[in-house]
C-alpha positions as CSV (number, residue, x, y, z in Angstrom):
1,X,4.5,-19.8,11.3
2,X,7.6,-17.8,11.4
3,X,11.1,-19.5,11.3
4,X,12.5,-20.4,15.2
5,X,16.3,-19.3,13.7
6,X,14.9,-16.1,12.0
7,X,12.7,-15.1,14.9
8,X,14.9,-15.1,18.0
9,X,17.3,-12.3,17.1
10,X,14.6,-10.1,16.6
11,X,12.7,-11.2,19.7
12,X,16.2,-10.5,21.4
13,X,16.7,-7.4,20.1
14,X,13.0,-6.1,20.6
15,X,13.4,-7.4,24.4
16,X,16.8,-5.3,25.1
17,X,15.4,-2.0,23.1
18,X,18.4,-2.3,20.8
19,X,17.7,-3.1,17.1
20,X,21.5,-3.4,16.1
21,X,21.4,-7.1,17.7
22,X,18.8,-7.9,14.9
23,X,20.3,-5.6,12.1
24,X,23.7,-7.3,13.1
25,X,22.4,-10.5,12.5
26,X,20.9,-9.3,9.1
27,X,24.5,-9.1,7.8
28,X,26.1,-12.0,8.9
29,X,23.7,-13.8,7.6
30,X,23.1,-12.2,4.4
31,X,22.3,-14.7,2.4
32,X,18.9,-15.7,4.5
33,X,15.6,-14.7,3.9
34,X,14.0,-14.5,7.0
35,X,10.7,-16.2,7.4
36,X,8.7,-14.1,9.6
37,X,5.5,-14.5,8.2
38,X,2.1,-14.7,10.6
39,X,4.6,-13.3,13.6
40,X,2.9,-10.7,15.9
41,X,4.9,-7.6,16.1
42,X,1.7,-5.7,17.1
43,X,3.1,-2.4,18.6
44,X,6.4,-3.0,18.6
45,X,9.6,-1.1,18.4
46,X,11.2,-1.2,14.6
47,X,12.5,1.8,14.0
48,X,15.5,1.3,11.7
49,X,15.3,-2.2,11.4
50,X,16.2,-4.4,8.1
51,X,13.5,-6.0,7.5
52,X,14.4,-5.8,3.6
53,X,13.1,-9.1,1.9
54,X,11.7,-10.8,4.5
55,X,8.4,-12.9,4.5
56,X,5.9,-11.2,6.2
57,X,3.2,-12.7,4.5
58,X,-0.1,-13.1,7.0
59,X,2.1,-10.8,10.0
60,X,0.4,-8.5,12.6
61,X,2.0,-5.3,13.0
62,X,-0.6,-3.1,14.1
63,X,0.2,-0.1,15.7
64,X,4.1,-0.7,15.5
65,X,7.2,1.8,15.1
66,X,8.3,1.4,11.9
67,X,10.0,4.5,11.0
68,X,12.7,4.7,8.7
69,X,12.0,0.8,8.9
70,X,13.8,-0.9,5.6
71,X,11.1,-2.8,3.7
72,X,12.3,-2.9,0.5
73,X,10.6,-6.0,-1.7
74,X,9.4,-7.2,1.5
75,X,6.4,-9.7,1.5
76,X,3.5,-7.8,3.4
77,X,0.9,-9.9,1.5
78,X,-2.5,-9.7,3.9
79,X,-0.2,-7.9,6.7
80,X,-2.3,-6.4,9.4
81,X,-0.6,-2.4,9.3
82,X,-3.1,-0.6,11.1
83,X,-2.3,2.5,12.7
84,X,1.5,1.8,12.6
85,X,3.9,4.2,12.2
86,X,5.8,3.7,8.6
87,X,6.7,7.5,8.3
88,X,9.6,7.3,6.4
89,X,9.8,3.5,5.9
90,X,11.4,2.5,2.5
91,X,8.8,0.1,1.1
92,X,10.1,0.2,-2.7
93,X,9.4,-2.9,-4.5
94,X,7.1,-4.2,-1.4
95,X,4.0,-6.8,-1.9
96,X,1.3,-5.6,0.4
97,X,-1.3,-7.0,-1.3
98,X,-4.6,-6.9,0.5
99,X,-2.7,-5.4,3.8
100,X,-4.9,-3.5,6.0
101,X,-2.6,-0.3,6.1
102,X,-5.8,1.7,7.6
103,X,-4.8,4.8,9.6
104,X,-1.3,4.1,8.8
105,X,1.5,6.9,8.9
106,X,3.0,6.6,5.8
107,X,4.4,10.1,5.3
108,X,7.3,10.3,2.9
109,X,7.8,6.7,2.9
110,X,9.3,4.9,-0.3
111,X,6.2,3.0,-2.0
112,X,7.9,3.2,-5.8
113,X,7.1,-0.3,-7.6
114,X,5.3,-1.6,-4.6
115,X,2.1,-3.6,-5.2
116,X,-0.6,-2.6,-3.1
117,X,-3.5,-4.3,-5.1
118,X,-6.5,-4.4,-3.2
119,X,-4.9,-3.0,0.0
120,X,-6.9,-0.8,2.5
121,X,-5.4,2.4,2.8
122,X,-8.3,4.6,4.1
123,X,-7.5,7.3,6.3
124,X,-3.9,6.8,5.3
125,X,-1.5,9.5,6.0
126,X,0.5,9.5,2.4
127,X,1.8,12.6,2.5
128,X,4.7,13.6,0.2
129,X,4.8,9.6,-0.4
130,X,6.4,7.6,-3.0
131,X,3.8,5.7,-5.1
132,X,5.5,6.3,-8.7
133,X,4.7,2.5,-10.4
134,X,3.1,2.0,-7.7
135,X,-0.1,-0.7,-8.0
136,X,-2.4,0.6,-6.5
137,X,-5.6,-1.0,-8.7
138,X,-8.4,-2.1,-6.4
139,X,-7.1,-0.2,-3.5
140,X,-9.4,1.4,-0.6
141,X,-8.0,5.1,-0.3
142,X,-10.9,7.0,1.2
143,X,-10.4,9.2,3.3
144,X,-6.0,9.1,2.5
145,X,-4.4,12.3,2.8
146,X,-2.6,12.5,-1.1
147,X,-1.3,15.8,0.0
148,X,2.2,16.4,-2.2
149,X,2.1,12.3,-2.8
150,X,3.9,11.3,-6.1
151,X,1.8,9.2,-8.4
152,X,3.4,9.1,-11.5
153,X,2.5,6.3,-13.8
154,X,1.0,4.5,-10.3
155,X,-1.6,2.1,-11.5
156,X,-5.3,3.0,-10.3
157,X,-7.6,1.2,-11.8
158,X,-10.8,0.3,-9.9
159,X,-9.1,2.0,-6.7
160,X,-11.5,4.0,-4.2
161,X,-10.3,7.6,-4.0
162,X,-12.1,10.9,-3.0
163,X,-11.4,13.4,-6.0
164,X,-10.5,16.3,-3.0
165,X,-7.1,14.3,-2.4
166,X,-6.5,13.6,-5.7
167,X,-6.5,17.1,-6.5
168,X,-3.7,17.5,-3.5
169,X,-1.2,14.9,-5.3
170,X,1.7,15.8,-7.1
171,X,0.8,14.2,-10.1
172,X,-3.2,14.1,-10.7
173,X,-3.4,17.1,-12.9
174,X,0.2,16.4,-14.6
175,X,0.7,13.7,-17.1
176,X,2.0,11.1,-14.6
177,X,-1.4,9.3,-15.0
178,X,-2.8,7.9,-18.1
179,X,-6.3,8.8,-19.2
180,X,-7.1,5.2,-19.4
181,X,-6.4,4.9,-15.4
182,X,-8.2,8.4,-14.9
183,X,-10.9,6.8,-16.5
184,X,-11.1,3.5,-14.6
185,X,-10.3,5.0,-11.1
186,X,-13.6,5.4,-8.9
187,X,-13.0,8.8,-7.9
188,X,-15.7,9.5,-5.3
189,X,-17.0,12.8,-4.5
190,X,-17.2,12.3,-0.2
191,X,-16.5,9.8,2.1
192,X,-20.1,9.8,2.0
193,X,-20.0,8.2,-1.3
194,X,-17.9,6.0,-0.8
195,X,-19.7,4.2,2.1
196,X,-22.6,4.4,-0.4
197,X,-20.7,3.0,-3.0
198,X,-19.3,0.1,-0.7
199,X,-23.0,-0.9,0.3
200,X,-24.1,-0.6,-3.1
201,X,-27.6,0.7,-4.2
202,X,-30.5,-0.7,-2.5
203,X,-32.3,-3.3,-3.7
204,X,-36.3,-2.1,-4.6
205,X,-39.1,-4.1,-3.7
206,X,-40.5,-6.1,-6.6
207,X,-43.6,-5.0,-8.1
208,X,-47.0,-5.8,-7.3
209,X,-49.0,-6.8,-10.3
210,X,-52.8,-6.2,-9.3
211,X,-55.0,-9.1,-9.6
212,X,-57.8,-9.2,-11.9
213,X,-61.2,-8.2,-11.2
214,X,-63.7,-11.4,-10.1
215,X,-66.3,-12.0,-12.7
């Protein structure tokens, strides 16, 4: 449950359209660490807010503005992202852990150092993104759109990727990317093969052994 003292001037400054009130409040009071985490923000308005460092573990902020949002080393951990707006949105050093960022706009947003382990990024707009360090091992990123995205020395091991997107990254073909990751990444050929590769392979039938003939 988020924090009573940490929750009312953003509620305030949500309610009067005017995120100054809560970014005011951010710097007299500096030396908090807002405890957000489990609020639900679903669709709200954040653009420009300082949300730097706050505990956001568990929150639901589907479908809300975020852009230009500040992020940075912000606990995300399980956040429920989908569909919002983070075009922009400087996430460097973020935990977003097992966040569903699904369908999320995350054009040129600041993902360097952020760990994203296990996070769902399919259909993901990550153009021209930040992801250098990034974690991404275990990550869902079919269907992303890597187009111009940075991935040098981004950790991908065991991440779901289409190999067409990869391709359209900045880094794929460069040396940003160990072999060893390469190697490890389940680069899938469609989205086709990914759903495949989600269901895993069918199990057969067990075989028959015919009976013996009666005597």
């Amino acid at each position: 449950m988020p924090d009573k003292e940490h929750l009312q001037p953003l509620i305030d400054a949500i309610a009067a359209s005017d995120l100054t009130i809560w970014n005011r409040w951010r710097l007299e009071n500096a030396a908090t660490i807002p405890d957000l985490g489990g609020i639900d923000l679903a669709e709200a308005d954040l653009r420009f807010a300082n949300l730097s460092d706050a505990n956001l573990i568990g929150a639901n902020l589907a479908g809300a503005n975020l852009f230009h949002a500040n992020l940075r080393r912000a606990n995300l951990g399980r956040a429920t992202l989908q569909s919002a707006d983070l075009k922009e949105a400087d996430l460097s050093s973020a935990t977003l852990t097992y966040a569903n960022l699904s369908s999320a706009n995350l054009q040129g947003a600041l993902l360097r150092h952020g760990n994203m382990r296990g996070a769902d990024l399919s259909d993901a707009d990550l153009r021209r993104a930040d992801l250098v360090r990034a974690d991404l091992r275990r990550a869902d990123l079919t269907g992303a759109d890597l187009a111009g995205a940075q991935l040098k020395d981004a950790r991908l091991s065991e991440a779901r990727v289409e190999e067409k997107a990869l391709k359209k990254s900045e880094n794929w073909l460069g040396s940003g990317i160990s072999r060893l990751e390469k190697a490890a990444l389940r680069v899938l050929k469609s989205r086709k093969t990914a759903r495949n590769r989600t269901r895993g392979p069918r199990s057969k039938p067990p075989v028959e052994t015919p009976a013996g003939n009666p005597s």
